[in-house]
C-alpha positions as CSV (number, residue, x, y, z in Angstrom):
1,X,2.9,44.4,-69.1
2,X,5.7,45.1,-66.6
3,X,9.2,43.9,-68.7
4,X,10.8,44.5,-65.3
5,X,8.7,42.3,-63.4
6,X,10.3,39.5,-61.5
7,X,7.1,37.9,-60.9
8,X,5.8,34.6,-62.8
9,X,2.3,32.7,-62.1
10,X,2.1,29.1,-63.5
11,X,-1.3,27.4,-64.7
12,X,-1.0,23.6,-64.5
13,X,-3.6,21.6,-66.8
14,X,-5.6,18.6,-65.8
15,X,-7.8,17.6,-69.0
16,X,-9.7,14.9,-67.4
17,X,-13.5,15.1,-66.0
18,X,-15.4,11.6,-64.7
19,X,-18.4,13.6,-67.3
20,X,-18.2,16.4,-69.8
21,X,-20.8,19.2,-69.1
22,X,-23.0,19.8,-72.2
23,X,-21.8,23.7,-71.7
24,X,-17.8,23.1,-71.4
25,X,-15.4,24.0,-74.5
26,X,-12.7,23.9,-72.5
27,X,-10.0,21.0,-73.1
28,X,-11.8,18.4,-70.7
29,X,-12.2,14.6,-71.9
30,X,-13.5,11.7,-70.3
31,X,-11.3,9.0,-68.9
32,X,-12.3,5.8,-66.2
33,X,-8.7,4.8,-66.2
34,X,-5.5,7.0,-65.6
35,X,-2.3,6.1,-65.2
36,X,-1.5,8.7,-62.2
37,X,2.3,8.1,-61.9
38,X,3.1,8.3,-65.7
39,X,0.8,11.7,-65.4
40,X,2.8,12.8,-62.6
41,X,6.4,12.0,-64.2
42,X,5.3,13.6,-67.2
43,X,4.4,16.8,-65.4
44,X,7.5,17.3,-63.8
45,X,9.5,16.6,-67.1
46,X,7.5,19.8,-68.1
47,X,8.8,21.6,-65.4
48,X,12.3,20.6,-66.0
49,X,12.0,21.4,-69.5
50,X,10.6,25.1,-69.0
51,X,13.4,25.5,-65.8
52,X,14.9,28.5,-67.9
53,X,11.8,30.1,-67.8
54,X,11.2,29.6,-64.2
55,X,14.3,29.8,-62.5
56,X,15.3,33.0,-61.3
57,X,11.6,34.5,-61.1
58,X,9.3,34.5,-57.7
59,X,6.3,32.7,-58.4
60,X,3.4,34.7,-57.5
61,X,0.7,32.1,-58.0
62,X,0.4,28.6,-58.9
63,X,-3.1,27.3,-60.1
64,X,-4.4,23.9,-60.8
65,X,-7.0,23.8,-63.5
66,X,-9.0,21.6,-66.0
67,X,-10.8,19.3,-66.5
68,X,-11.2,18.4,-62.7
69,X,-7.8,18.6,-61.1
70,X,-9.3,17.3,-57.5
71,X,-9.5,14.3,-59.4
72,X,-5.3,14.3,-59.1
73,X,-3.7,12.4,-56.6
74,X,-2.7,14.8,-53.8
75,X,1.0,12.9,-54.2
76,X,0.9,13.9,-58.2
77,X,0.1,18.1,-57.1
78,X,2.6,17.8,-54.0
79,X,5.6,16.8,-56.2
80,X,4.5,19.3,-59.0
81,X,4.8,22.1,-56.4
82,X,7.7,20.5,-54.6
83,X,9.8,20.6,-58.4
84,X,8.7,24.1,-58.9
85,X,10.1,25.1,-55.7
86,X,13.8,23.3,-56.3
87,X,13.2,25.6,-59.2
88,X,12.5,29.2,-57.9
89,X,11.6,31.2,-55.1
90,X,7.9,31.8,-53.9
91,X,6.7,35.0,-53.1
92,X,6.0,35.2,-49.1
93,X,1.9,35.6,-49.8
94,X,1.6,32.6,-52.6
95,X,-1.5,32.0,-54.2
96,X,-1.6,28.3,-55.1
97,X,-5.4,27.3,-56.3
98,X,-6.9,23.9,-56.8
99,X,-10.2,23.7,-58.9
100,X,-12.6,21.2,-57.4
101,X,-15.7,19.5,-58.2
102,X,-18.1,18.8,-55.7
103,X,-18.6,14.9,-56.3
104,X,-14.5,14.9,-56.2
105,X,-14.1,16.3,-53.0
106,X,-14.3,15.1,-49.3
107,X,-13.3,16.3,-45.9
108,X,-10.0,14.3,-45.8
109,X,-9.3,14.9,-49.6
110,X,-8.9,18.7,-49.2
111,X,-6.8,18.0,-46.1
112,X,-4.9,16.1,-48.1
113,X,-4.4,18.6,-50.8
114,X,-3.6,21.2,-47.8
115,X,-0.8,19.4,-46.8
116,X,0.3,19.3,-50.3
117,X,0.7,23.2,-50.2
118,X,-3.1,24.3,-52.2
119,X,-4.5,27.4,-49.8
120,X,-7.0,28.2,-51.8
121,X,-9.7,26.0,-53.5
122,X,-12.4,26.7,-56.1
123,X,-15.3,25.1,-56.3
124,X,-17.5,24.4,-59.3
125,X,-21.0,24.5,-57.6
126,X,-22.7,26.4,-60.7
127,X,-26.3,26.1,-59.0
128,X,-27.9,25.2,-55.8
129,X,-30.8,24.4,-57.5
130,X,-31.0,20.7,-58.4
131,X,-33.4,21.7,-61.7
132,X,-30.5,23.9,-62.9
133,X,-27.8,21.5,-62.2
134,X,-30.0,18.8,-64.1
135,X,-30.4,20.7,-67.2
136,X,-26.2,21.9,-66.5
137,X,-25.8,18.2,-66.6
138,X,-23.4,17.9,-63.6
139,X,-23.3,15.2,-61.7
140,X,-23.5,16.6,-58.2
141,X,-26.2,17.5,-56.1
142,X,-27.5,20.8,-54.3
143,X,-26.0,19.1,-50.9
144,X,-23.0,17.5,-52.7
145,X,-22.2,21.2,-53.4
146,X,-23.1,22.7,-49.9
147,X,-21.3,20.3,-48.1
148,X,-18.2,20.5,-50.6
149,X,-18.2,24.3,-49.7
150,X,-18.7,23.1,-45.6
151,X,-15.1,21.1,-46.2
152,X,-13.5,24.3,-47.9
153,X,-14.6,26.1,-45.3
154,X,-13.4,24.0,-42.6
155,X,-10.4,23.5,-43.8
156,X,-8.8,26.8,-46.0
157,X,-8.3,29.7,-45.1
158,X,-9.4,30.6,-48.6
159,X,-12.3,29.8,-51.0
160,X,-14.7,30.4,-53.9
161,X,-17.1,29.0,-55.6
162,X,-18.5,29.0,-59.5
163,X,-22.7,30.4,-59.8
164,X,-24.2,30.2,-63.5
165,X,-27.2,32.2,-64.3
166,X,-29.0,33.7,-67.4
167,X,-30.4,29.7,-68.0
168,X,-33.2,28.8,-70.3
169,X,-36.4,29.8,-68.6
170,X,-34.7,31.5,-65.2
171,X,-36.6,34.2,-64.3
172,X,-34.4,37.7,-62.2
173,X,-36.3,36.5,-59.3
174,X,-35.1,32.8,-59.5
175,X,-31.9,34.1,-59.7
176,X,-32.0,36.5,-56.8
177,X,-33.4,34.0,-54.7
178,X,-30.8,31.4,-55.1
179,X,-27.6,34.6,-55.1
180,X,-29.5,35.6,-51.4
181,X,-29.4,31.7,-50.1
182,X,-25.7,31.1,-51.0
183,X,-24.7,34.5,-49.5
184,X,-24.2,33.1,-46.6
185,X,-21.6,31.0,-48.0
186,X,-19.5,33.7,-49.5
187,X,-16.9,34.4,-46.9
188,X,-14.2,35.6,-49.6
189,X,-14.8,34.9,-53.0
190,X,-17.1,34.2,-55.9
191,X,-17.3,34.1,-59.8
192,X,-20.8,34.4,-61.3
193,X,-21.3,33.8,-64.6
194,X,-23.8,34.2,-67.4
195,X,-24.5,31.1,-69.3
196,X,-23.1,31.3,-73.1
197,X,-23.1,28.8,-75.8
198,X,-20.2,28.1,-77.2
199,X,-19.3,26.6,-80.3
200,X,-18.2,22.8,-79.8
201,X,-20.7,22.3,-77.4
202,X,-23.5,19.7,-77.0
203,X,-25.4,22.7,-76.1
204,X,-24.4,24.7,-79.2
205,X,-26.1,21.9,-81.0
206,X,-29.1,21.6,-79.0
207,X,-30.1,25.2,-79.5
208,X,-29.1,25.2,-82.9
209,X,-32.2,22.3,-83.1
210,X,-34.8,24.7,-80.7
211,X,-34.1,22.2,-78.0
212,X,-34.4,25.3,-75.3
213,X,-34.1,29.1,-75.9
214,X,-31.6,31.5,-74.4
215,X,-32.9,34.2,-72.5
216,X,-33.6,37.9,-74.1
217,X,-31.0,40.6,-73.5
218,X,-33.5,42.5,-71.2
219,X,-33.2,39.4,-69.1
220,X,-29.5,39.2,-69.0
221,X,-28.6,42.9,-68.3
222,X,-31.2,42.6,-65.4
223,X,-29.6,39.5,-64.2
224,X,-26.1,41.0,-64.2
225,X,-27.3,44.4,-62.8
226,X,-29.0,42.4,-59.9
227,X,-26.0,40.0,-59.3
228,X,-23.5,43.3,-59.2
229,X,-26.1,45.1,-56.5
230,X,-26.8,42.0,-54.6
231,X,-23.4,41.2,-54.0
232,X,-21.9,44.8,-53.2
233,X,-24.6,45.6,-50.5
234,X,-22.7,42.7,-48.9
235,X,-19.6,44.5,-49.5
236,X,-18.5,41.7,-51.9
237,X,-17.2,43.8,-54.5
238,X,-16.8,43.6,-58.2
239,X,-13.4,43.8,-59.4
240,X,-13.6,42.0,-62.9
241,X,-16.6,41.1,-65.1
242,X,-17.6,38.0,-63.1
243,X,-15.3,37.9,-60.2
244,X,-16.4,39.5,-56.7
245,X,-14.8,39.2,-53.6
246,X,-14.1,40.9,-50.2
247,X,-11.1,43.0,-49.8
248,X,-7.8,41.9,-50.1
249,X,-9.4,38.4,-51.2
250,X,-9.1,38.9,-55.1
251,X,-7.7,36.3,-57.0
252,X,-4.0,36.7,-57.9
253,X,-3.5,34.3,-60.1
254,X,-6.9,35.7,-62.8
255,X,-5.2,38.8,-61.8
256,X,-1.9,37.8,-63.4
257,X,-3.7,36.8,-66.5
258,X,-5.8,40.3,-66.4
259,X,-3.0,42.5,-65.9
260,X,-1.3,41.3,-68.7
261,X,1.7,39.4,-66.4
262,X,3.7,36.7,-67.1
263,X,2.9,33.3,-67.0
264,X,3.5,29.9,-68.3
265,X,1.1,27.2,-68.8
266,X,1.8,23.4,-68.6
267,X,-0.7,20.7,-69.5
268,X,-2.3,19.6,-72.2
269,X,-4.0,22.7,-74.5
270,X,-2.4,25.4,-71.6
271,X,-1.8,28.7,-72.4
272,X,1.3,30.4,-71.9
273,X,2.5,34.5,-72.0
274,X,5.5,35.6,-70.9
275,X,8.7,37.7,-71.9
276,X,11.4,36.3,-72.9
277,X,15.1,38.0,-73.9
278,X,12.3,41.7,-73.9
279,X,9.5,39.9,-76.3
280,X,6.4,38.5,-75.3
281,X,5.6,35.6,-76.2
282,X,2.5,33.3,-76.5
283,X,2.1,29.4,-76.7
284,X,-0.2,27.0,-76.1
285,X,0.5,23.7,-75.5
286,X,-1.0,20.3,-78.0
287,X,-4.4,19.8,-76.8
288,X,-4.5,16.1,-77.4
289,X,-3.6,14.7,-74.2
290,X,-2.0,11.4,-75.8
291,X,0.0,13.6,-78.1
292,X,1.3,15.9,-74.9
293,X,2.7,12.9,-73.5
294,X,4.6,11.7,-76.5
295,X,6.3,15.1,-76.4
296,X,6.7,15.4,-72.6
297,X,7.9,12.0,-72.1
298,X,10.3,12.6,-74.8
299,X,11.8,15.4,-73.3
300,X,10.7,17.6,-76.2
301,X,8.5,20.9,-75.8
302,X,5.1,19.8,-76.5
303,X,4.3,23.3,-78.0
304,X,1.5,23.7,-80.7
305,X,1.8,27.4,-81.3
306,X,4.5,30.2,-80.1
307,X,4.5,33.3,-81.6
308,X,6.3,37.0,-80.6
309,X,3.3,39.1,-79.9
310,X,3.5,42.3,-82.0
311,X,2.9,45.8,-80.5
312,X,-0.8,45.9,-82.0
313,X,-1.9,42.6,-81.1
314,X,-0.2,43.6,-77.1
315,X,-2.7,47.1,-77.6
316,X,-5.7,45.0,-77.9
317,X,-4.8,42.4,-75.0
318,X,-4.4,45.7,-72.8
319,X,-7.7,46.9,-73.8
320,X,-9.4,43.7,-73.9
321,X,-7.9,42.7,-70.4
322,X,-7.9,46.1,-68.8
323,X,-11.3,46.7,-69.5
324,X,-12.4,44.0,-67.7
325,X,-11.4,45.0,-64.4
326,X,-12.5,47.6,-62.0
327,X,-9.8,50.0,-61.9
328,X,-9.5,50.2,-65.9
329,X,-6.6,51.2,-67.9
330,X,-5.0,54.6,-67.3
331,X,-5.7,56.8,-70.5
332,X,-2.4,56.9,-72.0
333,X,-2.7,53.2,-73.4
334,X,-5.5,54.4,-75.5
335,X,-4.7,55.9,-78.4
336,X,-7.9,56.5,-80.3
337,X,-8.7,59.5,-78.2
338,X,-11.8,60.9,-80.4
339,X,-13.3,57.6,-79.9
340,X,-12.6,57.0,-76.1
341,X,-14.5,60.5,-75.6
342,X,-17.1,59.7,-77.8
343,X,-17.6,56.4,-75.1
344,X,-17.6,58.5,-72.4
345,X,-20.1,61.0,-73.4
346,X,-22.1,58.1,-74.3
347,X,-22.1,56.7,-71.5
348,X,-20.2,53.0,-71.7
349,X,-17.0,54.3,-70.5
350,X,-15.9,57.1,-67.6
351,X,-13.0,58.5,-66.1
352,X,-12.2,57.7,-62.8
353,X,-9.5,59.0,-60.6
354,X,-5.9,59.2,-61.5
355,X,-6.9,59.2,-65.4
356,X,-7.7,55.9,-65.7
357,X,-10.5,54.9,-67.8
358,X,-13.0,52.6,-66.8
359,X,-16.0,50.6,-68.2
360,X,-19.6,51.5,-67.2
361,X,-22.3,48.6,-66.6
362,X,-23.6,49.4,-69.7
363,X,-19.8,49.5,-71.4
364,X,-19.2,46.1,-70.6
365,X,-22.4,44.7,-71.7
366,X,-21.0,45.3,-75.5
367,X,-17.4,45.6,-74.4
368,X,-16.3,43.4,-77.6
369,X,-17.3,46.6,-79.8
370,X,-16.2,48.7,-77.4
371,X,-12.2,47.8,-77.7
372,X,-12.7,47.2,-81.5
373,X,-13.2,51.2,-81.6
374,X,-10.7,52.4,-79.6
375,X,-7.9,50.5,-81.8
């Protein structure tokens, strides 16, 4: 991380969802009834409260995230950016993303959210399949989420959209099929990612109870091999583990988080890491959304955890987050030198150009064990 860096990406969290995908541990919860104007007050008191952190700094990006923030009023995200903006500068090229669900979305809707300031949305289509999206329990359909895509593409200059593969029972050629149909969809962006069970999860407990089996490694490297070849004869190139896009189209604000910038994350359960007076810091916010808004609406920090991240602990976030991406980490961040050889004689890492270091395929299929041996 760059202590000089002027630069500062904000994450804004939206924890609601109209349904909570069997799959999901992220901190979504289901709500029929929001009061959108105490949300929105209570946003903006978190802006005003982190003002020391923002002021001064040129946003890079600025990305709405949940939960399902299309499910905001376009008036609640227009007077979160507007606030920011009394705040700060914003870099000329701005990066400000909205996640959206198909069954949220319409034609006017993402005009609206346009004309809020959002120039980039992303999608969570997950399958075109309406088998997969079944057993994925959303609640959309395999034309909800073409025609959600159609308005994004109408309408932004810049999209994506969410594929999940490696499912119970997919075969490669399933999933080749359905990666070669939404091709044509793919005019900037996509993220494609493998299934995994996650503690927390109703899934977690169905295949704890044999309910349906996860498919054999064989499987999954195949799949990910095939999505990485698919995609780059198309010249939609991988530049992090999941993420693929054209040139000059890569995400900013996943690349602020990858890169080890700074950012600062507002919600309920958002992250945050930034420096601060030359420390880094990390906090994340209360999860519980009613206990967020005692906090906010108090005019108190509604932090659950802040900590100064030690020198060790920022050595394992380089590797971890470096080694993600394409270009790697250039070799002088690795200490363990005898074991960064051995890698690269074995094949799961490489040296690329400029001494940076660089996972292989086959690296980042165990990449977990991989950074544990070059602390």
């Amino acid at each position: 991380m760059n202590s000089q860096s002027n630069e500062l990406s904000i994450y804004i969290h939206w924890p609601f969802c109209k349904t909570k995908c069997p799959y999901c541990d992220f901190n979504s919860h289901e709500n029929d009834y929001i009061e959108h104007d105490s949300w929105k007050k209570s946003y903006l008191n978190e802006i005003e409260l982190n003002k020391d952190l923002i002021k001064n700094k040129k946003i890079r990006s600025i990305f709405f995230g949940g939960g399902t923030p299309s499910l905001m009023k376009p008036n609640t995200v227009d007077s979160i950016i507007n606030k920011i903006s009394s705040i700060t500068d914003f870099s000329n090229n701005i990066e400000i993303t909205l996640e959206a669900n198909p069954n949220s979305v319409d034609r006017e809707r993402f005009r609206d959210f346009k004309s809020c300031g959002i120039n980039r949305v992303s999608i969570g289509i997950q399958s075109i399949r309406d088998n997969n999206l079944k057993f994925l329990g959303r609640s959309h359909s395999q034309y909800d989420a073409l025609k959600a895509i159609e308005f994004a593409r109408e309408i932004f200059d810049n999209y994506s959209f969410d594929l999940m593969y490696c499912l119970p029972g997919q075969q490669i050629n399933e999933w080749e099929s359905e990666l070669n149909e939404v091709l044509k969809y793919v005019d900037y962006h996509i993220s494609c990612y493998q299934l995994t069970i996650e503690k927390s999860t109703k899934f977690f407990n169905a295949l704890r109870a044999e309910e349906f089996q996860m498919p054999n490694e064989e499987i999954s490297i195949a799949m990910y091999k095939a999505t990485y070849d698919i995609l780059k004869l198309r010249e939609i190139k991988q530049y992090e583990i999941s993420n693929y896009s054209r040139a000059g189209y890569e995400c900013k604000h996943n690349l602020s988080y990858w890169e080890l910038g700074s950012y600062i994350g507002l919600g309920p359960g958002a992250h945050g890491r930034y420096i601060f007076d030359n420390k880094i810091y990390y906090t994340i916010n209360y999860y519980n959304p009613q206990k967020w808004l005692k906090y906010v609406d108090t005019y108190k920090f509604p932090i659950q955890d802040k900590k100064e991240i030690s020198n060790k602990q920022n050595m394992m976030d380089v590797l971890t987050m470096g080694l993600r991406l394409n270009k790697g980490i250039h070799a002088s961040a690795i200490t363990n030198l005898k074991s960064m050889n051995d890698l690269i004689t074995k094949g799961f890492l490489v040296k690329g150009k400029n001494n940076y270091i660089k996972s292989t395929i086959k690296g980042r299929l165990v990449l977990n064990t991989i950074i544990q041996m070059l602390i």
